[in-house]
C-alpha positions as CSV (number, residue, x, y, z in Angstrom):
1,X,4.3,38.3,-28.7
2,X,2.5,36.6,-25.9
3,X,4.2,33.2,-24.6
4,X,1.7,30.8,-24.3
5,X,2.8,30.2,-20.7
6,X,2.3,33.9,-20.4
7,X,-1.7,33.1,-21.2
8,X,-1.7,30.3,-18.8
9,X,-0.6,32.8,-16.1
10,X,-2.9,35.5,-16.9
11,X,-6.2,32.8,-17.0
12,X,-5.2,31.4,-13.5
13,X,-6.2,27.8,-12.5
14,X,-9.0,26.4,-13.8
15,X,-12.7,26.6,-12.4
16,X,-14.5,23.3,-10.6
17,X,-11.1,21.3,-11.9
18,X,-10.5,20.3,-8.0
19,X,-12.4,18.8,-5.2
20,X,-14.7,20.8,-3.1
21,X,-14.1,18.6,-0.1
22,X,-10.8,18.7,0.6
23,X,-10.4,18.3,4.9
24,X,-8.1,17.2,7.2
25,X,-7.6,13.5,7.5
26,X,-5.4,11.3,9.8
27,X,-3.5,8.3,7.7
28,X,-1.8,5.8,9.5
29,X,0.4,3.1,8.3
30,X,-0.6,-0.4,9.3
31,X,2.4,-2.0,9.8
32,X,3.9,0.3,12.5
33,X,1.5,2.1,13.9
34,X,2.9,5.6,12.5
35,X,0.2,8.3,11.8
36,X,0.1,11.8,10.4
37,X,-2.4,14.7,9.7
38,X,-2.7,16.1,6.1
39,X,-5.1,17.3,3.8
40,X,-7.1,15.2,1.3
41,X,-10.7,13.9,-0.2
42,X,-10.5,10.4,0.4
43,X,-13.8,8.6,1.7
44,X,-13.6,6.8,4.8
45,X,-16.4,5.6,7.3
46,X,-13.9,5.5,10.6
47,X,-12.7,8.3,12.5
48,X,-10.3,9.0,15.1
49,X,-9.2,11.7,17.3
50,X,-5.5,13.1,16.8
51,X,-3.1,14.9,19.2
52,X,-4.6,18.5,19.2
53,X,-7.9,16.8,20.8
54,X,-10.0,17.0,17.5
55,X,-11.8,13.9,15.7
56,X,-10.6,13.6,11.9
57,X,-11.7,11.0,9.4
58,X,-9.3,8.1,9.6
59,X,-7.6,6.2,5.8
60,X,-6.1,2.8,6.6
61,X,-2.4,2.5,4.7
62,X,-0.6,-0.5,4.3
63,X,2.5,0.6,3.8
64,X,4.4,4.9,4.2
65,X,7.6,6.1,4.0
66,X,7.9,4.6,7.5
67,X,7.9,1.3,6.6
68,X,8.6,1.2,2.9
69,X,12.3,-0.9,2.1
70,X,13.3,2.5,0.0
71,X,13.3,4.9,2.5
72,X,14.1,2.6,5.5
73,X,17.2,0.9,3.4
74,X,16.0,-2.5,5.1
75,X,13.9,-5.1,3.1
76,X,10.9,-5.7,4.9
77,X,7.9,-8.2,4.7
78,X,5.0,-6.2,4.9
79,X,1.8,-8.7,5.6
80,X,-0.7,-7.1,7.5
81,X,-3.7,-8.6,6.3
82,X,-2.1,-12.0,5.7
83,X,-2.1,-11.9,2.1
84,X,0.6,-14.5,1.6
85,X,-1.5,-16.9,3.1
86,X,-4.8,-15.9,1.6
87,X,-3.1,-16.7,-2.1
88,X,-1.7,-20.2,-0.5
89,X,-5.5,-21.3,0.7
90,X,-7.2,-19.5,-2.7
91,X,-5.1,-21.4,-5.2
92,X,-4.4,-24.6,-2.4
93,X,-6.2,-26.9,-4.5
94,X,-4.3,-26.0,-8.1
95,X,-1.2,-26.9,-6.5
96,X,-0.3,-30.5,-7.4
97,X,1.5,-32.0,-5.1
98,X,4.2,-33.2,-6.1
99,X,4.8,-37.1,-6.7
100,X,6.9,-39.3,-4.8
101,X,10.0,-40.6,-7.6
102,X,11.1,-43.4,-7.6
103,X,15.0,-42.5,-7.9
104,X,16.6,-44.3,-10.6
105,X,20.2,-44.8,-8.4
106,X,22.4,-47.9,-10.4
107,X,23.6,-49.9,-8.0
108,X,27.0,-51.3,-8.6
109,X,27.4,-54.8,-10.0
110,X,30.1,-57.1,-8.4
111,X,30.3,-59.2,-11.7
């Protein structure tokens, strides 16, 4: 009796499940600068030439293991695009502001 993981095995991977154009792209994290080469098929229009000398397509990250509070063990505020302000100015004019009080203090009588 045949496992059926046995089958698997025997097929091999399946045909046109992957990406033709996988290539070498440069990633670089945002927030500090870091960089690093690996393989992938993400679009990008900017390019940008590495250590060996050659030009590779360049993906923008926001945050990598670099920078990330789980893998640094130090919380971090990661705004590189200003994001927290963005929100404040988007959503500035459904904030109430808040009203002035008048505090109801008792004032001690001298009866």
């Amino acid at each position: 009796m045949v496992s059926i993981f046995a089958a698997r095995k025997i097929e091999g991977m399946k045909k046109e499940t992957h990406p033709e154009s996988y290539r070498f792209v440069v990633f670089k994290d945002m927030s500090n600068g870091y960089s690093f080469l690996s393989r992938s098929c993400a679009q990008t229009g900017e390019s940008v030439e590495w250590e060996d000398g050659k030009e590779y397509p360049l993906v923008k990250l926001e945050i990598s293991y670099k920078s990330h509070p789980f893998y640094t063990g130090k919380l971090q505020l990661v705004d590189t695009a200003g994001r927290i302000d963005k929100f404040k100015n988007r959503y500035q004019r459904h904030i109430k502001p808040t009203e002035a009080t008048p505090e109801t203090t008792t004032e001690p009588t001298n009866d």
